[in-house]
C-alpha positions in Angstrom: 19.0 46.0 31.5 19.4 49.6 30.1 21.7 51.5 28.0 21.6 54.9 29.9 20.3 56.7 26.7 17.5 58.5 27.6 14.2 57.8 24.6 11.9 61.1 26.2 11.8 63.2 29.0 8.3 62.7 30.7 6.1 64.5 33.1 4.7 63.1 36.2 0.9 63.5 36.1 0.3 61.9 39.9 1.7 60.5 43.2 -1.0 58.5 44.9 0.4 57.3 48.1 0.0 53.5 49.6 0.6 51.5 52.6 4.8 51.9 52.3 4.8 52.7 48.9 3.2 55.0 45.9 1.5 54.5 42.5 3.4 57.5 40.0 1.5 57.8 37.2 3.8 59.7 34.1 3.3 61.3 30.7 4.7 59.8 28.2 4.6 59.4 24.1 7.8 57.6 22.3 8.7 54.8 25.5 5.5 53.3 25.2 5.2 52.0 21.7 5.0 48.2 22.2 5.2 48.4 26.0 3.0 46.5 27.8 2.0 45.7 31.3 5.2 43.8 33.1 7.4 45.7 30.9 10.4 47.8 32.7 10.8 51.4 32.1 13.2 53.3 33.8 12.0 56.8 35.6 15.4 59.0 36.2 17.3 55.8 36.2 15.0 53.1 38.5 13.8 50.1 37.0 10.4 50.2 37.6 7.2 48.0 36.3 4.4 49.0 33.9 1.4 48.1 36.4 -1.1 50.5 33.8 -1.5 51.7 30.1 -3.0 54.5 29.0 -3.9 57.3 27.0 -0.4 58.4 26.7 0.6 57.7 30.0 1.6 54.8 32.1 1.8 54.0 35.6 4.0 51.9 38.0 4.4 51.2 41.8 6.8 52.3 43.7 8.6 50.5 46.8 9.3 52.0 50.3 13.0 50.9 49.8 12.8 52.2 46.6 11.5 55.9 47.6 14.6 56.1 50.2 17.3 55.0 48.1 16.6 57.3 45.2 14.5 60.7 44.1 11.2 59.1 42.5 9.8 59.9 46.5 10.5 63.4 46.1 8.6 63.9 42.5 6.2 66.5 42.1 3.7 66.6 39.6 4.3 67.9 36.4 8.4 67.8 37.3 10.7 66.2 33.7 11.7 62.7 34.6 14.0 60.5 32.3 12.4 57.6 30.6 14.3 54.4 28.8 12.8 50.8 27.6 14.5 48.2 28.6 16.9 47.1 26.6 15.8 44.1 23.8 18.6 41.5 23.3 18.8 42.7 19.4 19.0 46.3 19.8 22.2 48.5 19.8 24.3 49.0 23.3 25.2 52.8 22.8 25.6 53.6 26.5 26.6 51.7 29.5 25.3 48.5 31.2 22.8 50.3 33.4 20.8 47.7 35.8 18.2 50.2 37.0 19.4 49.6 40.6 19.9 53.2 42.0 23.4 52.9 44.9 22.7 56.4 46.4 21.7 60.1 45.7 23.6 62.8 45.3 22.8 66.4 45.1 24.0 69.1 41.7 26.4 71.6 43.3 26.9 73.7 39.8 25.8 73.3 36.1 28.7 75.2 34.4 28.4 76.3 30.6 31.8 76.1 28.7 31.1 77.1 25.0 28.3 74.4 23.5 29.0 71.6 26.3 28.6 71.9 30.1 29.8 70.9 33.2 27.7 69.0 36.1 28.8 68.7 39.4 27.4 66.5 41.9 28.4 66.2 45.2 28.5 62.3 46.5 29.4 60.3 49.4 31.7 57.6 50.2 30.2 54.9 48.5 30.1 56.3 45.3 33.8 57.9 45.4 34.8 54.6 46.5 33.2 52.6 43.0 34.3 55.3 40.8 37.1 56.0 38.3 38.2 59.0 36.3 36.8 58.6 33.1 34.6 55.6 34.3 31.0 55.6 33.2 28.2 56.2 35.7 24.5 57.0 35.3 23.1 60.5 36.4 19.1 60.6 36.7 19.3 57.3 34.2 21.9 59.2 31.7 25.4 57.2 30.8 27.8 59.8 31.4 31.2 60.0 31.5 33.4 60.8 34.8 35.7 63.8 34.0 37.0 64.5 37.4 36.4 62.7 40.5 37.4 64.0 44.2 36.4 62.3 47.6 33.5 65.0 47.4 31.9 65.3 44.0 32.6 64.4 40.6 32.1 66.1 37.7 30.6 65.0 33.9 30.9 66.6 30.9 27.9 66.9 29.0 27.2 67.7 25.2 24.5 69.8 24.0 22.2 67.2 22.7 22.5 65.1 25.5 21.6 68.5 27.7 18.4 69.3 25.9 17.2 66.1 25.3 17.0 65.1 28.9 16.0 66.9 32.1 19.5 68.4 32.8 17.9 71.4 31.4 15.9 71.5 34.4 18.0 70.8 37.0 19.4 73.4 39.5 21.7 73.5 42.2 20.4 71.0 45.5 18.4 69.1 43.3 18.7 65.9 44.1 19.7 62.9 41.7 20.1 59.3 40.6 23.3 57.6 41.0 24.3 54.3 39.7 27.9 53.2 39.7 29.2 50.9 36.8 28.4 47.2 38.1 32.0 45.9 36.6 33.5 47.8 39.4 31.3 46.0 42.3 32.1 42.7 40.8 36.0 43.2 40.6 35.8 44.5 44.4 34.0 41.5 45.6 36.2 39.1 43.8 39.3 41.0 45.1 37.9 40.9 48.5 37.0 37.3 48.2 40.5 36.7 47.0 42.0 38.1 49.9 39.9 36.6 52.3 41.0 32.9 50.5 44.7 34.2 51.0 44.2 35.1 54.9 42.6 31.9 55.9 45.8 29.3 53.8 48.0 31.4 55.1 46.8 30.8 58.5 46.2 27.0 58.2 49.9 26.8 56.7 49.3 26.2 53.4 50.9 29.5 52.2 
């Protein structure tokens, strides 16, 4: 599990492409003190596992069904890339419960600057519009942000300085394509409502409602 607090802002050094897959080897400092091999890092959100260690760098593999539900596929080398640790069971929950389990992409529209803070907005489809609230938490590239207005279309975050230069919203542009991760608590309460109503339905039409 992950907090959506983003430790450094790597660089990928190399794509090597597999049979349905590729190995993405990054650069990276902070993330890997007392990382080993097994160990989950996140890359712009997606859990992924530590195959290699070295020299200030690591590498991981990277599924097919990973590469078409999220932007690690369309990396280029030496592009920023937010990097987390997965969460240890003592440490301090400061974000969100982020699983690492990107639900779709979406693409910036506009990085606005109001004063110090700024304004992403990201278009989104159904899906996402659909397990969002306004002023619900979801995770951007593997950043726990806050929802400050949400339409069928896009929502939009509001961002604060720090968290701006310290991760690769810095970078980003409009049509860049990013992470998306919807809170889990809302996918839980949907399936239990749906489950719910299903239950209703089938007493009702046995007679026992």
């Amino acid at each position: 599990m992950f907090t959506g607090i983003v430790e450094e802002v790597g660089s990928v050094e190399l794509l090597v492409q597999k049979r349905r897959g590729l190995l993405l080897y990054v650069n990276a400092k902070r993330v890997l003190e007392n990382v080993k091999i097994g160990d989950s890092i996140a890359i712009n959100g997606v859990c992924l596992t530590v195959v290699d260690i070295g020299s200030n760098k690591f590498s991981v593999d990277v599924s097919f069904e990973t590469i078409e539900k999220s932007n690690i596929g369309k990396l280029k080398r030496g592009e920023s890339v937010n990097l987390e640790r997965a969460m240890p069971a003592d440490g301090r929950f400061d974000g969100h419960i982020v699983l690492g389990h990107v639900d779709s992409t979406g693409s910036v529209l506009d990085i606005k600057k109001l004063g110090e803070f700024y304004i992403l907005k990201v278009a989104i489809n159904d899906y996402i519009f659909k397990h969002c609230v306004d002023k619900g938490s979801v995770s951007v590239d593997g950043i726990s942000l806050t929802i400050s207005r949400l339409e069928s279309a896009y929502f939009e975050v509001a961002v604060i300085p720090h968290t701006f230069e310290n991760t690769n919203l810095k970078y980003k542009k409009a049509g860049d394509v990013v992470n998306i991760e919807v809170d889990i608590i809302g996918k839980y309460v949907e399936k239990m409502l749906k489950k719910s109503t299903i239950d209703k339905q089938f007493l009702s039409e046995y007679g026992f409602l």
